[in-house]
N, C-alpha and C positions, 0 to 999 in steps of 0.2 A: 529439317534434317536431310542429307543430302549422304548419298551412298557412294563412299570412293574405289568400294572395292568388292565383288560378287564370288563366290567361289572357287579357285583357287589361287586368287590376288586377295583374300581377306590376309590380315595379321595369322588371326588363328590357323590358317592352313599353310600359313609361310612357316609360323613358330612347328609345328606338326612336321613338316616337311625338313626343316633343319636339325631336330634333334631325330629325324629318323635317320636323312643320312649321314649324321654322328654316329650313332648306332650303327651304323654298315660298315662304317668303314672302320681300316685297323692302324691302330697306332706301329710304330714302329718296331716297341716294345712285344707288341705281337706277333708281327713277322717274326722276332728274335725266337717268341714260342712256338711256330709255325714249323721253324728251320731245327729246332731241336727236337721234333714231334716226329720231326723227316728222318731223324738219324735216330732217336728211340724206340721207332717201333723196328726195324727189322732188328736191333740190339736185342731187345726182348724176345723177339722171337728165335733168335739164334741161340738165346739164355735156353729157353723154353725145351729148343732140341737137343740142346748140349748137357741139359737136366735129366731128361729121359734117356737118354743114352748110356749116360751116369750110372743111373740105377740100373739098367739091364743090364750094366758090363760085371758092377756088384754083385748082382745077383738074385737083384727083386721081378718082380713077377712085369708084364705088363701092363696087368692091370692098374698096379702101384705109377707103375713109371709115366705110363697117360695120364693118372689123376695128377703128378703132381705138376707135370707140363701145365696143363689144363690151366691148375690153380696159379701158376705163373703168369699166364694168360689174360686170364680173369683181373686178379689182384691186381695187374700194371696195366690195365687198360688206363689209353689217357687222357679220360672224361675229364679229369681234374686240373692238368695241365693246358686241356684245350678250353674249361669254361675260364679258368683266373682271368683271362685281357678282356673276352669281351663282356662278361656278367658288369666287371668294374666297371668298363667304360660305359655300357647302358643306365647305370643305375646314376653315375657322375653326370653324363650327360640330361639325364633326366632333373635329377636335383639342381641342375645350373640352372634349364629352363623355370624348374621352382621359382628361384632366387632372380630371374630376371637377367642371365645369363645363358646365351646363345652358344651353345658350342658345334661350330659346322666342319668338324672333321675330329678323327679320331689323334690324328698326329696334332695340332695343335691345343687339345688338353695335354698331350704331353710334354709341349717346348716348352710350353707355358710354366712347367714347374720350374724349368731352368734357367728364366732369363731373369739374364744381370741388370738389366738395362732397360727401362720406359721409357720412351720417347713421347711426349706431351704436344700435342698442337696447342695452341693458346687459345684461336676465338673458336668459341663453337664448345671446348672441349673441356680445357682450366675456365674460361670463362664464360657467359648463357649466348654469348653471340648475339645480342640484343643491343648493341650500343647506342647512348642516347646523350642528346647536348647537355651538356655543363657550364662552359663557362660561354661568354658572349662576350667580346673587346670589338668598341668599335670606334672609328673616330667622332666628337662631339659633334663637329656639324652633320651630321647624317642622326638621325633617330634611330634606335633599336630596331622599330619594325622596319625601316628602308633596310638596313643590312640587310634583316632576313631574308626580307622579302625577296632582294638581289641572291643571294646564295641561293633560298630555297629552288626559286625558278631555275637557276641551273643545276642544280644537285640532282634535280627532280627526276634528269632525265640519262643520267651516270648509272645508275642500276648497283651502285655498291653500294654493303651496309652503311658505311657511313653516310653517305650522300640520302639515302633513304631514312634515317634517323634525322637528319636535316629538314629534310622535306615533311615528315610526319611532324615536328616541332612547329613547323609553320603552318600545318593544318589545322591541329592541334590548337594555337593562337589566332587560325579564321584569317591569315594574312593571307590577302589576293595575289596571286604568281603572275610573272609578267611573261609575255611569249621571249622566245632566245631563239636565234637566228643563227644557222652556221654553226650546231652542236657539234664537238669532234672532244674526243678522249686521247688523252696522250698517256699510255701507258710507266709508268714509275713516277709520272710528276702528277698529273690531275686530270681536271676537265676546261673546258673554256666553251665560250659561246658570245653573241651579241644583241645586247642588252638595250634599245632607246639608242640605239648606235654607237655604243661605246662599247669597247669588248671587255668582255668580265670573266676570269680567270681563278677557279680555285683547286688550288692540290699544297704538296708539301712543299719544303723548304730548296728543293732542285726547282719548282716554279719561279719562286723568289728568288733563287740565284741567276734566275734567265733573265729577269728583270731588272736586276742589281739591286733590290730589294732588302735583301737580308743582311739587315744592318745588326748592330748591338743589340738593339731595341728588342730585334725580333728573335736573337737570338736566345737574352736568357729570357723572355716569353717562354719561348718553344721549351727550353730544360726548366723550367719551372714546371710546366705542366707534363711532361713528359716523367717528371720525377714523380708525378701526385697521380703515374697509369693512364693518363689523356693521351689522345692522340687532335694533335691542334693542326687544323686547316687555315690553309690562308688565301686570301682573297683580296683581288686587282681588279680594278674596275676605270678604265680610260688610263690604266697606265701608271696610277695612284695607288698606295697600299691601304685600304680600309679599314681593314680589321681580323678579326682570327675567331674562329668556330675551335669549341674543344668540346670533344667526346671521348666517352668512357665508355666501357665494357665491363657489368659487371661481375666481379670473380663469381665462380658456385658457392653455394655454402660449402659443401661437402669437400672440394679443392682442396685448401691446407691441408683438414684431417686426413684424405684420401693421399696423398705427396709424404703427411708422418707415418704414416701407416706402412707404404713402400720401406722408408728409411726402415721401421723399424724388422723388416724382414731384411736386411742388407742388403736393399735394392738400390741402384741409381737411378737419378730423376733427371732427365735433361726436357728442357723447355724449347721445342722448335717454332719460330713463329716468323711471318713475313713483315712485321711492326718492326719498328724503328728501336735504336739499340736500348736508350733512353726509357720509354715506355717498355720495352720489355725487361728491363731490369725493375724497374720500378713492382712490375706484376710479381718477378721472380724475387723479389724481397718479399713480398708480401704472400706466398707460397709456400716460401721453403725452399726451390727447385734446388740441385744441386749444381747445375749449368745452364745456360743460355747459349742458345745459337738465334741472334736477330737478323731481319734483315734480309731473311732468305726469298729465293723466288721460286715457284710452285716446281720446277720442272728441275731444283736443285734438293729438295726435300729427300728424294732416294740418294742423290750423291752421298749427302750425310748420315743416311741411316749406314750405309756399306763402308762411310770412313771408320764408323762405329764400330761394326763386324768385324772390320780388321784386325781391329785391338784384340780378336779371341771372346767377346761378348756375346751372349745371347740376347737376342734386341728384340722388344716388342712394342712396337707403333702404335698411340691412340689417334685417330683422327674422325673426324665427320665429313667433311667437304671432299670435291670433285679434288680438288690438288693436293688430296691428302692421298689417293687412290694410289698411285706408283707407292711411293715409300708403304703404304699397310700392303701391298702386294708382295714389297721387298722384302720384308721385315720378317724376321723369324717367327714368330706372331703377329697378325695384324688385328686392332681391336678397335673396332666401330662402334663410335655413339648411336643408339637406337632412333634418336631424332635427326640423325644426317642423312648424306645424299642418299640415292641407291647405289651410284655407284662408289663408293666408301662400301660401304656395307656387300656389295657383291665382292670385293678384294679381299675383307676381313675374313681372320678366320674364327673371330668370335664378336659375336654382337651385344652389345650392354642394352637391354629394353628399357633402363633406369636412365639412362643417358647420365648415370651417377659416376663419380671417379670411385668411389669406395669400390665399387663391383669389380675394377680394376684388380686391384688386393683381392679381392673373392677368387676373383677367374685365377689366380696365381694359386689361391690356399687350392681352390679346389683342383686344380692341375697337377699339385701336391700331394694331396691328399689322394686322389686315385691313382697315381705311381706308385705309393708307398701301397696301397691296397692290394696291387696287381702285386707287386713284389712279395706282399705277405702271404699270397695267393700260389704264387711259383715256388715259393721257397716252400712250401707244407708240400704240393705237387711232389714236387723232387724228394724232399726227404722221407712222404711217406712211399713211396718206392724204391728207395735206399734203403728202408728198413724192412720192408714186405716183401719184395723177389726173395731175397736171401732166407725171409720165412717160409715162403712159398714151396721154395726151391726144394725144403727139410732140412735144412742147417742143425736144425735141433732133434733131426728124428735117430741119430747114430748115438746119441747122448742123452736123450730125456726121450726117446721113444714119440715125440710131438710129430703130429703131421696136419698141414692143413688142408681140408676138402676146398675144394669147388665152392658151392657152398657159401662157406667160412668168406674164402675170398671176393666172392661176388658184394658177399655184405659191409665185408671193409671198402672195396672199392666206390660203394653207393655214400659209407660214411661220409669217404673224403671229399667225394663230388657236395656232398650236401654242407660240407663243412664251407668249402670255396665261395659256394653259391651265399651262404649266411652269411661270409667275412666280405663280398663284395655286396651287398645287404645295408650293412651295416654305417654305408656313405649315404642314407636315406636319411641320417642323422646329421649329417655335416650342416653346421650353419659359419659359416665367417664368423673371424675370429680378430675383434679391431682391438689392439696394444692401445693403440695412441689416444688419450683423453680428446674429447667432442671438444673444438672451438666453437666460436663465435661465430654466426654467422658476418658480420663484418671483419672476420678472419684476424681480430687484435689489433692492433696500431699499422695504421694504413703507413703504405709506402710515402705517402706525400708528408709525411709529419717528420719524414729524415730531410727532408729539402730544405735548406735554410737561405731561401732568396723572397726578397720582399716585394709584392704585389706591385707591378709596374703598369705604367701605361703604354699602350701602342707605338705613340708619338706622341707629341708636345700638349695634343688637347685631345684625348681618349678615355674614355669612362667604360669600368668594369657594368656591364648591366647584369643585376639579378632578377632570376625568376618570380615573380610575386606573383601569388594565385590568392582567392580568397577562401578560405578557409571555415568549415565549419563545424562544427564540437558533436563530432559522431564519436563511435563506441568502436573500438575493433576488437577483434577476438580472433585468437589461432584456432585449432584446432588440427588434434596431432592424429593423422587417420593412417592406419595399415590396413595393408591390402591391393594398394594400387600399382598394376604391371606395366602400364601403356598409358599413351595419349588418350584413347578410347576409357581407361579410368576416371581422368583427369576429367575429361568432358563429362562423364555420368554426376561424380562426385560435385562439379560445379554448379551444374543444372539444377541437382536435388535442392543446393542451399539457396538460389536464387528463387526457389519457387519457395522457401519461409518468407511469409509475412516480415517486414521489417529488416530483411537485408536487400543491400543498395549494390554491394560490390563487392565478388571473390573474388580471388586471386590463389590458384592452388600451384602445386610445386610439389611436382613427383623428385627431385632429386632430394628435397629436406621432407618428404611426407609431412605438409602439410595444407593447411587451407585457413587463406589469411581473412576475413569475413565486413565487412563494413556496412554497421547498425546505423540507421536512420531514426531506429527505433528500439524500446527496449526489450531484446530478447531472451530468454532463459537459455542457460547452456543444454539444458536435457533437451531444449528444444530442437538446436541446432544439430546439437549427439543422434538424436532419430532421425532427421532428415537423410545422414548420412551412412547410418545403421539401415534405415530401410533399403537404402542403395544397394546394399551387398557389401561394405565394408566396415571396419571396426575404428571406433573413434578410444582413443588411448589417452587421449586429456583436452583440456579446453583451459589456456589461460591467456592474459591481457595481451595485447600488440606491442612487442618490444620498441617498434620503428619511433615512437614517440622520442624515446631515450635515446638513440641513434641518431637521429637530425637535431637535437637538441645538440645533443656534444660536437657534432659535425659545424652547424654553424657558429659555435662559440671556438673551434679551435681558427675556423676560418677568420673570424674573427680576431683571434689572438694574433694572426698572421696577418692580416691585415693593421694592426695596431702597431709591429713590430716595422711594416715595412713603413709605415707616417712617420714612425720617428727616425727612421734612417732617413725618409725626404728632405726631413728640418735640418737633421745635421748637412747633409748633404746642400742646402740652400736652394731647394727646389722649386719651383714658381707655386705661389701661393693657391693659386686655384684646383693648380691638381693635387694638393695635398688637400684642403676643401674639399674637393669632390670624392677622398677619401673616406675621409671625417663621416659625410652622409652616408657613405655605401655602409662605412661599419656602423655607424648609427641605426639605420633603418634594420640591417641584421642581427642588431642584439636588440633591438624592438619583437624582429619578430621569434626571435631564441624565448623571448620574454613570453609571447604569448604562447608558443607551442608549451612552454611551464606550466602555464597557468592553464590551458585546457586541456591537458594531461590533466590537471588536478581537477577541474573538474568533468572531468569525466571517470576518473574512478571513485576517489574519497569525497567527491561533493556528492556525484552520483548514491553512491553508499551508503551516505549518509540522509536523505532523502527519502530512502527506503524503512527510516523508521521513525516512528513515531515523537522520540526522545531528542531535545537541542540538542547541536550539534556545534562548536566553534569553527567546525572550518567552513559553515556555510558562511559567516560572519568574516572571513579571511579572504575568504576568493573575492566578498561582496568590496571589502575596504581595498585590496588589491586592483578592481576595474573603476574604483573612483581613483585611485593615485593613476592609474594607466588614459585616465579620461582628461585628467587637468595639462 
């Protein structure tokens, strides 16, 4: 264990130090109380004199006429007006940091109740910023590992996510990197370098137009994947096209619902991203968003947040990244993901420690929520001083003989202070408030299942390669835990479960609270339940690993696309071998569709069943199913 941070660089003393000076500071709704406080106290006191005056000119005693100034005095002092802004704003800003909500100024809980408008970054923000290879096309004389191994060596040394998700896939695979001579990056098209002495070239689709490259071929490639959320590289090696790397990003769980949730407070969603138009619609179908802006470049992100303003909108910016930092600066709000840069997070004026989109909608209710408090707050302020000077004053002493003492007033005036302080109290309750039904973590019918173009080749002799791994018949198990704020959760909660006996592999996830578990061996749920109960945190259920059922349908629809596009080849009079080399690719994928079925089944209901004493038929069904899968 290694220490990143001592004393006042930990988390906790940054979290401590942001909602204090939230706390200090005043919203603007408060100056507004600030500036009435300016002009109500010398009013009152002018009441006060012009009371006592009153009654001597009448005919009352001194005595009388001091008491009832006094009580004037008293009665409208403006505890109650001065505590409504800040009591609310402390106790809001406290309750954010509850919820995993950073609030670092007292004016941006307040914008926040009012913007029309979210502005979305895509990687990092809608999606985990994690992207990783998917598809591999390469030409047939070259082997799969030569591709990689070509790309990976030069990717290796580009420093962007993608190139880095290139690079870890060929670690990953144990393929050897070859040195690259003469690295140089060319901004908006790629990288390039020299390879065995031939120069080897990968970026987008402006590479290939420098080449004269981008033919048909490559074309509906590119919108093909582009349509199914890929982002496809392409790669030149002496001058020749080889083949194309396609990676994905993939969405949060929480995205969609967190984008229904906006809609369902009449919020706009607009999606800013520097990806390609293609790939960003694809993500924005599969969202919800309500616009797209692709295509942008870092230092063009504030133009568009201020074309936005113009419209008369109140705009609040999510980002993570360094080129997210101007536009959340800009922005009427700026709301940093708790896992981005620093500097992201020094711009913002609120920070998500959930790095969730939901908290997004939070930061708004709660924004909401303490304006309507502070108003509830002001408005009793005001009214019960509209109703008390005038008692004060003896309104009712010429006609009912009523007078109020010192006293009297002093006690009303404590009421109301005490009344303020309970109704700004009372957001110690506030929890988020989600409309929109939970989706699916694979967020419903993927964008790529609208695309209706048939699996091609590169050129003339190209074969799609699929990932094959070998596979073994473990257990997994979720586990749905509350509780965790931070990174530093995440790490404790992972630790605890890798140190039970018989688990191989976590994988936890503070944006869905959960922790995904992989059994080598058979373990009890209560077993697992304690691990993470002793931790400090509370496990809320424990059931099967959905992902079985996910890759299953995944590769059967691939599948069905792939089926579709053999028989456009035959009409189409395609050269036999590469409809062949189709044949297998889908063959081998509904083999292994077959066998994730079947070790799905036994690994719950054979397992199950095993556990008791009494036959069973489906031990008998898995057994006749691996002899027909063996002939």
């Amino acid at each position: 264990m290694r220490a990143t941070g001592v004393g006042d660089e930990t988390a906790l003393a940054q979290i401590v130090r942001l909602v204090d000076e939230a706390t200090s500071s005043k919203a603007p709704i408060a100056k507004l109380a600030d500036k009435v406080s300016g002009v109500f106290v010398p009013v009152v006191i002018v009441i006060a004199l012009v009371t006592a005056a009153g009654w001597l000119i009448v005919g009352e005693s001194v005595e009388f006429a001091l008491s009832v100034a006094i009580a004037v005095l008293v009665i409208s002092c403006p505890c109650a007006l001065g505590l409504a802004t800040p009591t609310a704003i402390m106790v809001g800003t406290g309750r954010g940091a509850t919820n995993g909500i950073l609030i670092k100024s007292a004016e941006a809980l307040e914008t926040a109740h009012d913007v029309k408008t979210v502005v979305l970054d895509k990687t990092g923000t809608i999606t985990r910023g994690e992207p990783a290879v998917t598809d591999v096309l390469h030409r047939s004389e070259m082997s799969a590992e030569e591709f990689m191994t070509l790309a990976a060596s030069l990717e290796k040394y580009s420093g962007h996510p993608l190139g880095e998700a290139i690079a870890a896939k060929a670690e990953e695979d144990k393929l050897p990197l070859k040195p690259v001579e003469g690295f140089s990056q060319e901004p908006g098209k790629g990288v390039r370098g020299t390879i065995d002495g031939k120069l080897l070239c990968g970026g987008n689709r402006k590479l290939m137009e420098e080449f004269g490259l981008y033919g048909e071929r490559a074309k509906e490639l590119e919108e093909k994947l582009a349509c199914e959320g890929k982002t496809p590289l392409f790669f030149v090696y002496g001058g020749k096209f080889i083949g194309i790397i396609a990676l994905a990003d993939v969405v949060k769980p929480t995205s969609r619902r967190a984008i229904s949730e906006l809609h369902e407070m009449g919020i706009k969603v607009v999606m800013l991203t520097g990806d390609n138009e293609r790939t960003a619609r694809a993500i924005q179908r599969e969202v919800g968003a309500d616009e797209v802006i692709a295509e942008v470049l870092p230092q063009d992100k504030e133009k568009e947040i201020r074309r936005i303003q113009e419209s008369g909108q109140k705009v609040a910016m999510v980002g993570d990244g360094i080129n997210d930092a101007p536009a959340l600066a800009w922005a009427d709000v700026g709301i940093a993901i708790g896992a981005g840069t620093d500097v992201a997070i020094e711009s913002a004026g609120v920070v998500l420690m959930r790095s969730d989109l939901l908290d997004v909608a939070g930061a708004i209710q709660l924004g909401k929520a303490v304006i309507r408090n502070i108003k509830e707050n002001l408005f009793w302020a005001l009214f019960y001083n509209t109703i008390c000077i005038p008692v004060a004053a003896g309104i009712f002493y010429p006609s009912f003989g009523l007078k109020l003492s010192p006293m009297i007033g002093a006690l009303a005036m404590s009421f109301s202070s005490v009344f303020v302080v309970s109704n700004a109290l009372r957001l110690r309750l506030f929890k988020p408030k989600f409309a929109a039904a939970a989706v699916a973590e694979d967020g419903g019918e993927k964008s790529g299942a609208r695309c209706n173009i048939a699996p091609i080749t590169v050129e003339d002799k190209t074969e799609v390669i699929k990932e094959t791994k070998g596979e073994d018949v473990k257990m997994k198990k979720v586990l749905h835990v509350e509780g965790m704020m931070c990174q530093m959760c995440v790490k404790h909660v992972t630790q605890a479960l890798k140190n039970v006996a018989g688990v191989e592999a976590v994988e936890v996830s503070l944006e869905a609270k959960t922790a995904a578990v992989t059994l080598g061996a058979a373990v009890e749920d209560a077993v697992l339940a304690k691990a993470v109960t002793d931790a400090g945190y509370e496990v809320t259920g424990v059931e099967p690993h959905e992902a079985d059922k996910a890759e299953v349908s995944r590769k059967l629809k691939i599948a069905r696309g792939q089926l579709d596009g053999i028989l456009r080849m035959i009409e189409e009079d395609r050269y036999c071998v590469d409809i062949s080399y189709q044949l297998v690719a889908t063959q081998s994928l509904l083999k292994r569709a077959n066998q994730d079925i079947l070790q799905a089944h036994i690994r719950h209901c054979v397992r199950e069943a095993l556990q008791t004493d009494e036959p069973n038929p489906k031990i008998e069904e898995a057994l006749k199913l691996l002899e027909r899968m063996a002939q």
